[in-house]
N, C-alpha and C positions, 0 to 999 in steps of 0.2 A: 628454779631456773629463772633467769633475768625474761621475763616474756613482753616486758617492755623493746626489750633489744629486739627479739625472736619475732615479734612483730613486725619490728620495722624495717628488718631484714625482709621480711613475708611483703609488704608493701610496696617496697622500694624495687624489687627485685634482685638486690645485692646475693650477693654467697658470702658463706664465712672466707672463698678463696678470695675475690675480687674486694669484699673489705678490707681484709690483711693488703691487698696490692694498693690500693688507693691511701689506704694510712701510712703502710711501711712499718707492716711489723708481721710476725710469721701467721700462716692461717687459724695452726694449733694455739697463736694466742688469741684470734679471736673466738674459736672454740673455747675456750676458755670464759670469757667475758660471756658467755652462755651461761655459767656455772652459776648457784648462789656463792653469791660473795667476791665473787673475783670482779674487782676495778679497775680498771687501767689506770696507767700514770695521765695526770693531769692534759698533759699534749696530747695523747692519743683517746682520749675521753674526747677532746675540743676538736680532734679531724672526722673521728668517727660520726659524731654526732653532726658534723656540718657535711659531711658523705649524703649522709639518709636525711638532710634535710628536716633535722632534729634539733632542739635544745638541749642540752646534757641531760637538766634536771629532770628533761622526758623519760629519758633511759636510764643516768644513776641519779634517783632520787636521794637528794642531800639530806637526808633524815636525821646524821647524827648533827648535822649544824643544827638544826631546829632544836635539839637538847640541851648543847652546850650551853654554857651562858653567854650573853654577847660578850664578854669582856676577853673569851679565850678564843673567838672567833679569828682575828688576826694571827695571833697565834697557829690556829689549826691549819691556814689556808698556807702560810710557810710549811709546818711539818709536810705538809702535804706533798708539796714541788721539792720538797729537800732531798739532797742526794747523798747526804752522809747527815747524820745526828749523832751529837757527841753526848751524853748523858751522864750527870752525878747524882746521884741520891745519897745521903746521911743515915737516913733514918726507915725510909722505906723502899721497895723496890720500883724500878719506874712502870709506869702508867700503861706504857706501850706491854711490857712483857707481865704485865701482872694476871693471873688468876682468875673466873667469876670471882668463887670464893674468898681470894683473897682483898678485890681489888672492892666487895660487899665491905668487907668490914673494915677497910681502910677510910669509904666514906660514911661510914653510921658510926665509926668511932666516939665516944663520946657522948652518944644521942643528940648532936645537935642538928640532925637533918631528920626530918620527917622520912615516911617510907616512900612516899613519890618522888620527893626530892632524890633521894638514893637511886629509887630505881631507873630516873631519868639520868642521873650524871652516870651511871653502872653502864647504860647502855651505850652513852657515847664514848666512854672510853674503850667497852669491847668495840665500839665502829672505830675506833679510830687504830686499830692494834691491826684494821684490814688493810694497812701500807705494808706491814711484813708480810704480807702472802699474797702481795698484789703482784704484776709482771715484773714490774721494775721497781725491784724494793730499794729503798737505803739502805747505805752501810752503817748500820745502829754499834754504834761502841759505848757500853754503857758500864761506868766504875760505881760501884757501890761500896761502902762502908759493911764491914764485916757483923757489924752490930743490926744491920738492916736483916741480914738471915737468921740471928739467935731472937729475935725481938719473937712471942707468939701472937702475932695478929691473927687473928680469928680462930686460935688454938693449934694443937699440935697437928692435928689431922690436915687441917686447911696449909698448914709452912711444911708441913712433909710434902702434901701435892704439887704449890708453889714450887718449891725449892727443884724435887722432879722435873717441872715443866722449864723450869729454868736450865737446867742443864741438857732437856732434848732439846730449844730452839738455839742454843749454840750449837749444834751440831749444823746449822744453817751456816753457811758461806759468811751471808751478810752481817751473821749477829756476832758482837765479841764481847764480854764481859769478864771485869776483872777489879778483883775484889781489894778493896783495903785491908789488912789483917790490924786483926787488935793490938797488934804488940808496936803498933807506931803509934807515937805520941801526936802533938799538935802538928798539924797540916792544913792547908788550905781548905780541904773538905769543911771544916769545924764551922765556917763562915756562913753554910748553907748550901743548898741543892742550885741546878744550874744544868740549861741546856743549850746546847750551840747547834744552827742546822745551818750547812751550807746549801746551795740552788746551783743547778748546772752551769749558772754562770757566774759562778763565786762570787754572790753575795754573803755576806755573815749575817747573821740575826741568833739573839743571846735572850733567853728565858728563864727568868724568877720566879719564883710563885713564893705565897706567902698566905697563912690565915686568913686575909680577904680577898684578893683574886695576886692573877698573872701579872708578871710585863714584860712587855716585848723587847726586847733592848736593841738599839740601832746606834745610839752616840758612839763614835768614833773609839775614844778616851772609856767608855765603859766595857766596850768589846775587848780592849786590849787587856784592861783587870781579867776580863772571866778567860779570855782564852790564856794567861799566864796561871788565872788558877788549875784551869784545865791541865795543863802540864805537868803542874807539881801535883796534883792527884792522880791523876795517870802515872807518874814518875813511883808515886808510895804502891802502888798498885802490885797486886802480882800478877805476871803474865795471864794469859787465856784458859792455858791448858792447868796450869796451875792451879788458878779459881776454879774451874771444874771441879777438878781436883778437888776444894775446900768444902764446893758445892756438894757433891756428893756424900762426903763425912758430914755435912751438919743436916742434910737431910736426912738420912737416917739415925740421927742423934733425934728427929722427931718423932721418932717410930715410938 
């Protein structure tokens, strides 16, 4: 349980009903914000906590920022506030919807990380996957290359689970995925991975990553490349229900 919150509820005299009135959001969500793991969206973190006379990081301590590297920091604090993330991966599946298991040996690949190093980045990326099951999640549309579900990263056992877990969080409203099939030739995808997040007030911001860190893309002229790439791999894509569909047959092709 959040007992930082449950405290200051205890202190303040608040109710979970009279917080919910004072922020403007239902009581049952702040019953919620009781829960492990459940964060509110960024706004209602910043009423909440100035209700009870709080600093946020009183009540959600930013643990996974402390992990990340600084360099994804910018980065992290848009995913954050974004209210739609468009997502491509090539090669492997995104960050957001990955696995322990999987997303373990996505970053030890290789052996170039020590075991702390892994277990520090492991963990910011499971905190960071805590936007999908916050109150107000994004609408995550996320196309992958078909080559990202036959690939065995961390064996069969580990892309049978993935692959599974991939096809229950589409049954989520928010999340849609759709897959590239092998049988398309060159496409945009081929250029590399790429993610677009918009903010409730339609700002764009467009994210690279690359062997040594991220970047955050904001130039004008750059936004317009990614979000035209965006199109045309969406466009090779097969529908939602279709990629399930695929989903399904290659996971148990891991069995």
């Amino acid at each position: 349980m959040n007992d930082a919150l449950r405290q200051a509820l205890s202190e303040t005299g608040y109710t979970t009903e009279s917080l919910a009135e004072e922020v403007g959001v239902d009581p049952k969500t702040v019953a919620r914000w009781l829960g492990e793991g459940r964060i509110p969206h960024p706004r209602h973190r910043a009423a909440a906590a100035a209700a009870l006379g709080r600093d946020v990081a009183d009540i959600w301590a930013d643990t996974s920022r402390r992990r990340d590297p600084v360099w994804f920091r910018p980065w992290q604090e848009i995913e954050r506030d974004a209210v739609s993330l468009r997502s491509y991966e090539s090669v492997v599946l995104p960050g957001l919807l990955q696995t322990e298991a999987y997303a373990r040996a996505v970053l030890s690949g290789g052996g170039l990380r020590g075991d702390a190093d892994v277990d520090r980045l492991l963990a910011a990326r499971l905190a960071r996957q805590g936007i999908l099951t916050s109150d107000d999640p994004p609408q995550l549309t996320a196309v992958v290359d078909e080559s990202a579900l036959r690939r065995p990263v961390g064996g069969r056992e580990t892309m049978r689970e993935q692959l599974h877990a991939l096809t229950a969080a589409c049954k989520a409203p928010h999340v849609r995925v759709h897959v590239v099939p092998s049988t398309v030739g060159a496409y945009a995808g081929l250029n590399g991975p790429f993610v677009i997040a918009t903010s409730d007030d339609h700002r764009v911001a467009g994210y690279l990553d690359n062997q040594l860190q991220g970047q955050v893309v904001s130039d004008p002229a750059d936004l317009a490349a990614i979000l035209a790439a965006w199109e045309n791999v969406r466009g090779e894509a097969l529908s939602h229900w279709q990629s399930v569909d695929l989903l399904t047959e290659v996971a148990e092709s891991w069995t």
